[in-house]
NULOPA-836363 format. One record per residue (C-alpha): residue in three letters; residue number from 0; x, y, z. Coordinates in steps of 0.5 Angstrom, whole numbers, plus 500, padded with zeros to 3 digits. Example, Ala and Ser with C-alpha at 12.3 -4.5 7.8 and 13.67 -1.06 7.14 Angstrom:
% residues 2
["ALA",0,[525,491,516]]
["SER",1,[527,498,514]]
% end
This chain:
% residues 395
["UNK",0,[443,485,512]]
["UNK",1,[445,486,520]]
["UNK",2,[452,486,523]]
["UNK",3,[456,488,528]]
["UNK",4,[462,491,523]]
["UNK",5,[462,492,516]]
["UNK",6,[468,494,511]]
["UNK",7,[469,496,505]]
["UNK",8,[474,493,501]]
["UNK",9,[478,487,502]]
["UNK",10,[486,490,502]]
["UNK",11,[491,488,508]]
["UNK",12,[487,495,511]]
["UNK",13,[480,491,510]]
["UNK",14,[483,484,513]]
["UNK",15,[487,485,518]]
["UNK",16,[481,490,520]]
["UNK",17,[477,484,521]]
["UNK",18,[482,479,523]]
["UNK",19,[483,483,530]]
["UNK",20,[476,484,532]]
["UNK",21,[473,480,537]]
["UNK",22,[471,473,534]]
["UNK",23,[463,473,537]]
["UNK",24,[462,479,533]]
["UNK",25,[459,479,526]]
["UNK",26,[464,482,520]]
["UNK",27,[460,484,513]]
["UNK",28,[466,485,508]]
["UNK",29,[465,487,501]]
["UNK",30,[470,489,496]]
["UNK",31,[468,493,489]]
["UNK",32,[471,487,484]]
["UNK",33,[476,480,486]]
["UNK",34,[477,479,492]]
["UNK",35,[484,478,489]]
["UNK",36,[484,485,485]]
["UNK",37,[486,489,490]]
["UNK",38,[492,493,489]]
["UNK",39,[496,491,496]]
["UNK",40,[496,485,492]]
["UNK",41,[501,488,488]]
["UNK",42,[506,491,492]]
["UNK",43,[513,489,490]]
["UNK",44,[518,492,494]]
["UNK",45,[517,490,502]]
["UNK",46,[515,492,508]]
["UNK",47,[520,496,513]]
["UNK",48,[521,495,520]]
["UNK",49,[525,498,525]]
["UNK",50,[531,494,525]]
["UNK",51,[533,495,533]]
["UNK",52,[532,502,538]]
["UNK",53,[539,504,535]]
["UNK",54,[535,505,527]]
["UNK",55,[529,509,530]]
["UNK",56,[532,517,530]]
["UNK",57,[534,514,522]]
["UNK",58,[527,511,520]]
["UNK",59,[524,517,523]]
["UNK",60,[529,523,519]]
["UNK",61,[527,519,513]]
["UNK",62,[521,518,514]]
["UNK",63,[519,525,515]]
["UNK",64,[525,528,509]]
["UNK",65,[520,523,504]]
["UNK",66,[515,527,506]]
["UNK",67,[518,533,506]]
["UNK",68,[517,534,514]]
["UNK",69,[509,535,513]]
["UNK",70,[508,529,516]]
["UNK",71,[504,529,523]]
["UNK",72,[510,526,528]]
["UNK",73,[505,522,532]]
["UNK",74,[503,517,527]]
["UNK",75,[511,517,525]]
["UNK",76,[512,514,530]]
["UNK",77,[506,511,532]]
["UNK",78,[509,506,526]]
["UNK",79,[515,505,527]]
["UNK",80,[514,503,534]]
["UNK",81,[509,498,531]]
["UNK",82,[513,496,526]]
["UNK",83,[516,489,531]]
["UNK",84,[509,487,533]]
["UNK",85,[506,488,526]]
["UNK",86,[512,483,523]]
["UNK",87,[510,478,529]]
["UNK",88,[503,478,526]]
["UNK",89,[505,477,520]]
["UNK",90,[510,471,520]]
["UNK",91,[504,467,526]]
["UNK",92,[499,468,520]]
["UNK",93,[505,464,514]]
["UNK",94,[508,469,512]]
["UNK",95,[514,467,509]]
["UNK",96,[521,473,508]]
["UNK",97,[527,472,504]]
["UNK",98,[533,469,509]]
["UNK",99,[540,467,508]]
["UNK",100,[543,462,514]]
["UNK",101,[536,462,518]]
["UNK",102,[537,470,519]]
["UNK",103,[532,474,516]]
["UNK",104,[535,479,510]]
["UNK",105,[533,486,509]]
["UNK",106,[533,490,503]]
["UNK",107,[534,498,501]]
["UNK",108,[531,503,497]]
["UNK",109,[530,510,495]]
["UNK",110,[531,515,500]]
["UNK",111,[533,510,506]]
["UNK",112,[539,511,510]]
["UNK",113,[540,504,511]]
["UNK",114,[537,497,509]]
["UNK",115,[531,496,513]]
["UNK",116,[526,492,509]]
["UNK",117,[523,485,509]]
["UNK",118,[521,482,503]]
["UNK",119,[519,476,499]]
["UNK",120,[522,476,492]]
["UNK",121,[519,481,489]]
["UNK",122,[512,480,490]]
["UNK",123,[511,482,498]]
["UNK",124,[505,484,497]]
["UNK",125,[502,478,494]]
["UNK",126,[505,474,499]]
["UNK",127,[502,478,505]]
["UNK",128,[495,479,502]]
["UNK",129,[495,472,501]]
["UNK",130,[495,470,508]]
["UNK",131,[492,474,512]]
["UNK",132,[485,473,507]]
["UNK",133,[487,466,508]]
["UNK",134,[487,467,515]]
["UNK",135,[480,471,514]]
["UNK",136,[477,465,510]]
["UNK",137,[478,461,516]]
["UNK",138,[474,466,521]]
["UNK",139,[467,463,522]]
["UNK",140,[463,470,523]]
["UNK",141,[466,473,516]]
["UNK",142,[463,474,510]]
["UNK",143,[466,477,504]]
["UNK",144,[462,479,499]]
["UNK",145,[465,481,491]]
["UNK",146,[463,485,486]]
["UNK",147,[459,490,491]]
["UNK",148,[461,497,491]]
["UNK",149,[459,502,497]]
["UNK",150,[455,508,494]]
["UNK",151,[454,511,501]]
["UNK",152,[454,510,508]]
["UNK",153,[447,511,513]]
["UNK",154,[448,516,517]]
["UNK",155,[442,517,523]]
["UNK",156,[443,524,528]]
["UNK",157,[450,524,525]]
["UNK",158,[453,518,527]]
["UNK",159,[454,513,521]]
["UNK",160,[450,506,522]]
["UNK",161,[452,502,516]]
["UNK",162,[453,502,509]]
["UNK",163,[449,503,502]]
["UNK",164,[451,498,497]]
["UNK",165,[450,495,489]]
["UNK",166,[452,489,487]]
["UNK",167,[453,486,481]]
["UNK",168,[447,484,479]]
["UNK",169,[445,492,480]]
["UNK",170,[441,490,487]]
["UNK",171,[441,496,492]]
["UNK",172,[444,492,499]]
["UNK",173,[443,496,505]]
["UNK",174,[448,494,510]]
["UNK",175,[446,496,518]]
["UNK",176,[452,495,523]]
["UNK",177,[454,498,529]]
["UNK",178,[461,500,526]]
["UNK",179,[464,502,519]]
["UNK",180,[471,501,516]]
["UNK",181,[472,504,510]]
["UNK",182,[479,501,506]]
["UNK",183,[477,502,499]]
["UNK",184,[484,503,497]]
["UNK",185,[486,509,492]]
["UNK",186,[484,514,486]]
["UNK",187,[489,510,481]]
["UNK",188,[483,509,476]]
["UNK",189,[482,516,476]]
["UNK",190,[489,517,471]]
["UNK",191,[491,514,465]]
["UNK",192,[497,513,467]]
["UNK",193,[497,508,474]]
["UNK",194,[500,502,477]]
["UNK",195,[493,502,481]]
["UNK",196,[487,497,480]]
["UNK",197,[483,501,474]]
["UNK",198,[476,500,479]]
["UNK",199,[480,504,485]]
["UNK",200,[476,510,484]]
["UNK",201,[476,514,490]]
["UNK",202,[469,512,492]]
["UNK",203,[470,512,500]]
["UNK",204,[473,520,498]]
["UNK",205,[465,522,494]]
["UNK",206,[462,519,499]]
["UNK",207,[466,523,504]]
["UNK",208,[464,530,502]]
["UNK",209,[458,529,500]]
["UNK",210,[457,528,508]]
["UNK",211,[462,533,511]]
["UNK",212,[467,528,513]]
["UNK",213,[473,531,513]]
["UNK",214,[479,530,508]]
["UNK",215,[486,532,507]]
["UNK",216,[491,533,503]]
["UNK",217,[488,530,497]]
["UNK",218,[493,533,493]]
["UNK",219,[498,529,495]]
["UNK",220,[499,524,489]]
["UNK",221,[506,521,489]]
["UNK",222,[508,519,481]]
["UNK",223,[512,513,482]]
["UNK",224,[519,513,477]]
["UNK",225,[520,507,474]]
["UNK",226,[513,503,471]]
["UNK",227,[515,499,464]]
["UNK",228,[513,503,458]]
["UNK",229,[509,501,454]]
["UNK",230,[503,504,449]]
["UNK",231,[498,499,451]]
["UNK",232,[492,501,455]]
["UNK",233,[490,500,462]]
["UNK",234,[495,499,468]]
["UNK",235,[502,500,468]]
["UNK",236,[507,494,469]]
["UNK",237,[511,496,476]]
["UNK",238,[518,497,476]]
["UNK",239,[520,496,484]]
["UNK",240,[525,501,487]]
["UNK",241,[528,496,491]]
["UNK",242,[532,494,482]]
["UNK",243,[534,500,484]]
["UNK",244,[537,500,492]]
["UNK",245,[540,494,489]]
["UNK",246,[544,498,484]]
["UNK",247,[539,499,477]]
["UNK",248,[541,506,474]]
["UNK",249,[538,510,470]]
["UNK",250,[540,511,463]]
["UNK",251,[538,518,458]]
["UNK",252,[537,517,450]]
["UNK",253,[545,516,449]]
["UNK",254,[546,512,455]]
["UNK",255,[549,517,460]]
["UNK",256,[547,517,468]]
["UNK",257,[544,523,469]]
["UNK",258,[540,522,477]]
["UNK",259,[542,519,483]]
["UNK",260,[537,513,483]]
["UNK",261,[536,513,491]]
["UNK",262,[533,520,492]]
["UNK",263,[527,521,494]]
["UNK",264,[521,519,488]]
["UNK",265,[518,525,487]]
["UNK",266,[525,528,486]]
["UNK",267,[527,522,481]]
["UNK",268,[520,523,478]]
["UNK",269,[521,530,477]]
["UNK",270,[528,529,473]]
["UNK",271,[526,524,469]]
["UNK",272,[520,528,466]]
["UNK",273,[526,533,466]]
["UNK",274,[531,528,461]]
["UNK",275,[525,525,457]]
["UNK",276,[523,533,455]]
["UNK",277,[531,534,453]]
["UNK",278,[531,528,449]]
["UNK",279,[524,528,446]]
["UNK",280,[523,521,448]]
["UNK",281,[517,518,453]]
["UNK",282,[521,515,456]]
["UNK",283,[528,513,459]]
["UNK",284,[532,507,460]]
["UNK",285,[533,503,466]]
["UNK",286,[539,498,466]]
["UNK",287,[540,492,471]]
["UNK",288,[547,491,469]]
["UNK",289,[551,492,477]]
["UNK",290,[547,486,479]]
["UNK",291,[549,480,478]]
["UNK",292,[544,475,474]]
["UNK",293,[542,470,480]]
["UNK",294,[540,477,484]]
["UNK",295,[536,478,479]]
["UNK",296,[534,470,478]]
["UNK",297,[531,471,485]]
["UNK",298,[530,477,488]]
["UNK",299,[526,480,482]]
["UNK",300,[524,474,479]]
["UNK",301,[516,477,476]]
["UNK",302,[520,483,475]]
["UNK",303,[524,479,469]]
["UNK",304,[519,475,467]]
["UNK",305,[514,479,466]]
["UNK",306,[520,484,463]]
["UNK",307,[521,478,458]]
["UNK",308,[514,476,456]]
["UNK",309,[514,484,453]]
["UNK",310,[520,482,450]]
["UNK",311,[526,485,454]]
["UNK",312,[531,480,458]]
["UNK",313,[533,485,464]]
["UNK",314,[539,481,464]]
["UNK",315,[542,483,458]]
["UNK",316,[539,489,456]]
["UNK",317,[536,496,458]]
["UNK",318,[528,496,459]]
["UNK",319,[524,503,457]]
["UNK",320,[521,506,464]]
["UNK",321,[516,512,465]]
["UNK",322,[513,515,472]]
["UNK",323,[506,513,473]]
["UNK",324,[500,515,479]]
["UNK",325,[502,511,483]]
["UNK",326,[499,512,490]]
["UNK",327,[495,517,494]]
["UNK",328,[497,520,501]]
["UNK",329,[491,525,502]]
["UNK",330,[485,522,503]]
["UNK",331,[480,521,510]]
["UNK",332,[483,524,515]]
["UNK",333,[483,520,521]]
["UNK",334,[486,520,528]]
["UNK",335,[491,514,531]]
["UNK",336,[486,510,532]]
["UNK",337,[484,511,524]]
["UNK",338,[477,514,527]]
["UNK",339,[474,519,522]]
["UNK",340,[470,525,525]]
["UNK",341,[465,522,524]]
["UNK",342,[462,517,530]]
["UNK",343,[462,509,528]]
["UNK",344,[466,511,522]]
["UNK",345,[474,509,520]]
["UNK",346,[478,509,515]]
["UNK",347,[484,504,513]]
["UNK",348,[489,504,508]]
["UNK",349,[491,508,502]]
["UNK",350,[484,511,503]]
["UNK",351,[486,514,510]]
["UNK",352,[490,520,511]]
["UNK",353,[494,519,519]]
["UNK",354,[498,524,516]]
["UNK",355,[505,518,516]]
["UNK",356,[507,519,509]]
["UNK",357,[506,528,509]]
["UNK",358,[507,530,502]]
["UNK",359,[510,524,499]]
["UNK",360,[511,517,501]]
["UNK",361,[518,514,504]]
["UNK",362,[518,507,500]]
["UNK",363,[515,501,504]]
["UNK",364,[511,505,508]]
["UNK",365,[505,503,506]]
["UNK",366,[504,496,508]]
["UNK",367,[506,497,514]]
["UNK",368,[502,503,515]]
["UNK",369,[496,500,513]]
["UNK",370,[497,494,518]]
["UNK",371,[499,498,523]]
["UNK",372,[493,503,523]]
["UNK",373,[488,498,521]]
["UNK",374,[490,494,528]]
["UNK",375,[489,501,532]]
["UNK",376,[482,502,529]]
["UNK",377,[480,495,531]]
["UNK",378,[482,495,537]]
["UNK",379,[479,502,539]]
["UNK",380,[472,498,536]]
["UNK",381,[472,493,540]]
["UNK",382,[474,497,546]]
["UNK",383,[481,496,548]]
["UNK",384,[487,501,549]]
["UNK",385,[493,501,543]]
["UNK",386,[498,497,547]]
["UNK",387,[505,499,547]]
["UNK",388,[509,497,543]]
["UNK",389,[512,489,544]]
["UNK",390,[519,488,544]]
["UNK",391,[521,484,537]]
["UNK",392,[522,476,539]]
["UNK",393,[525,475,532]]
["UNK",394,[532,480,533]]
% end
């Protein structure tokens, strides 16, 4: 096959990649499983924004104190600058965030100083995902491929000239483009214990090394506090951190307080570890009573119902909670325009490392950081400089 641009992986990266190309360009998207079996899908929380110039020394600081200050400061701010045009993006595709009296409302979460997050019940990423490939379906000079899975990319004079795939069938498919976006999201299916899609793999990562493609911080794994215990196999249930910004605490076995819920998750991470080993438990307990039941009703309605059908009902007794793999802040090092040191090669998403998350991702970030670098790679494909940041029209 022959096209302008091809992508590997159909998450918010891969979409809003293909959504902002020009439209008289050929666009080869393919994607490891459905095209609904991507973990943006599965995000609960939100999306930050900069609530106004006044709120942009205190995103930064808690951006850069998540990540243990190795962040790189450009991307940083790169992100929050962006973050008003992104969310204007969003709303002109559908996208519906919660509102009270006509005004948008924000929500907070661990390690944020103040509420800045915009968010759809507790299923944001559901909601934008959903959109913008709905918003891709509609473009003529698309197609989308499922059950295909990049094995390599082609490389001529090192410079990368599309992408080798299989397809379900087991038929090798060589696909000849001028540019290469790699969005195949994280390493989750690499761990027993993750939130992740178990067919995210890493591949992007292999492929990578086996060319020389340089690849950062891939030690940088973050653990998220609170996924629903259980003994089943397979992905672990999400308990959004947005339950605790909202007032959920966390129990020890006797049912005592033992960690300041709304630390960053590497150190509540690191204290629940700490509590189960001092209990002999595997896990700890997470209680909802400090919110009312309506919150609960509508703010975390998946939350609950899911919690229900595994025989928990949030709003009358504590859940069992257990940290999992959650997400990757290493990956393929890019430049601010998501450019790998490979020429025609980009990388967006959770497969990228821009350096915006350092050592350990501030909540929320990361679909906005996705969105964010994903426009920046194809507008640089399609030749036109990253504008400034516009002035937010729904403040």
């Amino acid at each position: 096959m022959k096209a302008d641009i091809v992508i590997a992986g159909t998450g918010v990266g891969g979409l809003f990649s293909a959504i902002n190309l020009p439209q008289d360009k050929k666009i080869v998207m393919i994607t490891k499983s459905d095209v609904e079996s991507s973990d943006s899908f599965l995000a609960q929380g939100g999306i930050c924004v900069l609530r106004g110039q006044e709120d942009y020394d205190s995103y930064f600081q808690d951006t850069m104190r998540a990540g243990h200050y190795e962040n790189r400061k450009e991307s940083v701010d790169i992100m929050i600058r962006q973050s008003n045009e992104i969310i204007n993006d969003l709303i002109s595709y559908g996208v519906e965030f919660e509102k009270e009296n006509g005004k948008y409302l924000y929500t907070r979460e661990g390690a944020h100083s103040k509420p800045r997050i915009m968010y759809h019940a507790d299923i944001t990423g559901k909601e934008i995902t959903s959109r913008l490939l709905a918003k891709v379906r509609q473009l003529s000079n698309v197609i989308i491929m499922e059950y295909t899975t990049m094995t390599d990319i082609i490389v001529e004079d090192g410079v990368c000239k599309g992408i080798e795939a299989v397809s379900r069938d087991g038929d090798t498919i060589i696909i000849e483009a001028e540019d290469t976006i790699m969005a195949t999201g994280g390493i989750g299916g690499l761990y027993k214990h993750s939130t992740n899609f178990p067919h995210l793999t890493g591949d992007a990562l292999e492929i990578s090394k086996k060319h020389g493609i340089e690849l950062e911080h891939l030690d940088y794994v973050q653990i998220h506090p609170t996924t629903l215990y259980s003994k089943k196999p397979g992905r672990r249930f999400l308990i959004s951190e947005s339950v605790r910004g909202e007032g959920a605490v966390l129990y020890n076995k006797n049912h005592e307080r033992f960690v300041n819920e709304l630390l960053p998750r590497d150190v509540v991470t690191a204290e629940i570890r700490r509590q189960m080993e001092k209990d002999g438990t595997e896990y700890v307990w997470l209680s909802m009573e400090n919110i009312d039941r309506e919150t609960i009703l509508t703010h975390f309605p998946n939350i609950y119902r899911h919690c229900l059908e595994e025989g928990y009902d949030v709003t009358k007794e504590c859940i069992p909670v257990v940290p999992a793999q959650h997400y990757f802040m290493g990956g393929v090092r890019v430049d601010s325009d998501s450019r790998t040191n490979m020429e025609h090669l980009y990388a967006v998403g959770e497969t990228s490392c821009n350096g915006v998350h350092g050592a350990n991702r501030l909540a929320s970030n990361s679909l906005l950081e996705s969105l964010v670098f994903a426009k920046r790679a194809a507008r640089k494909i399609s030749g036109l400089d990253n504008e400034p940041p516009r002035v937010p029209d729904y403040l």
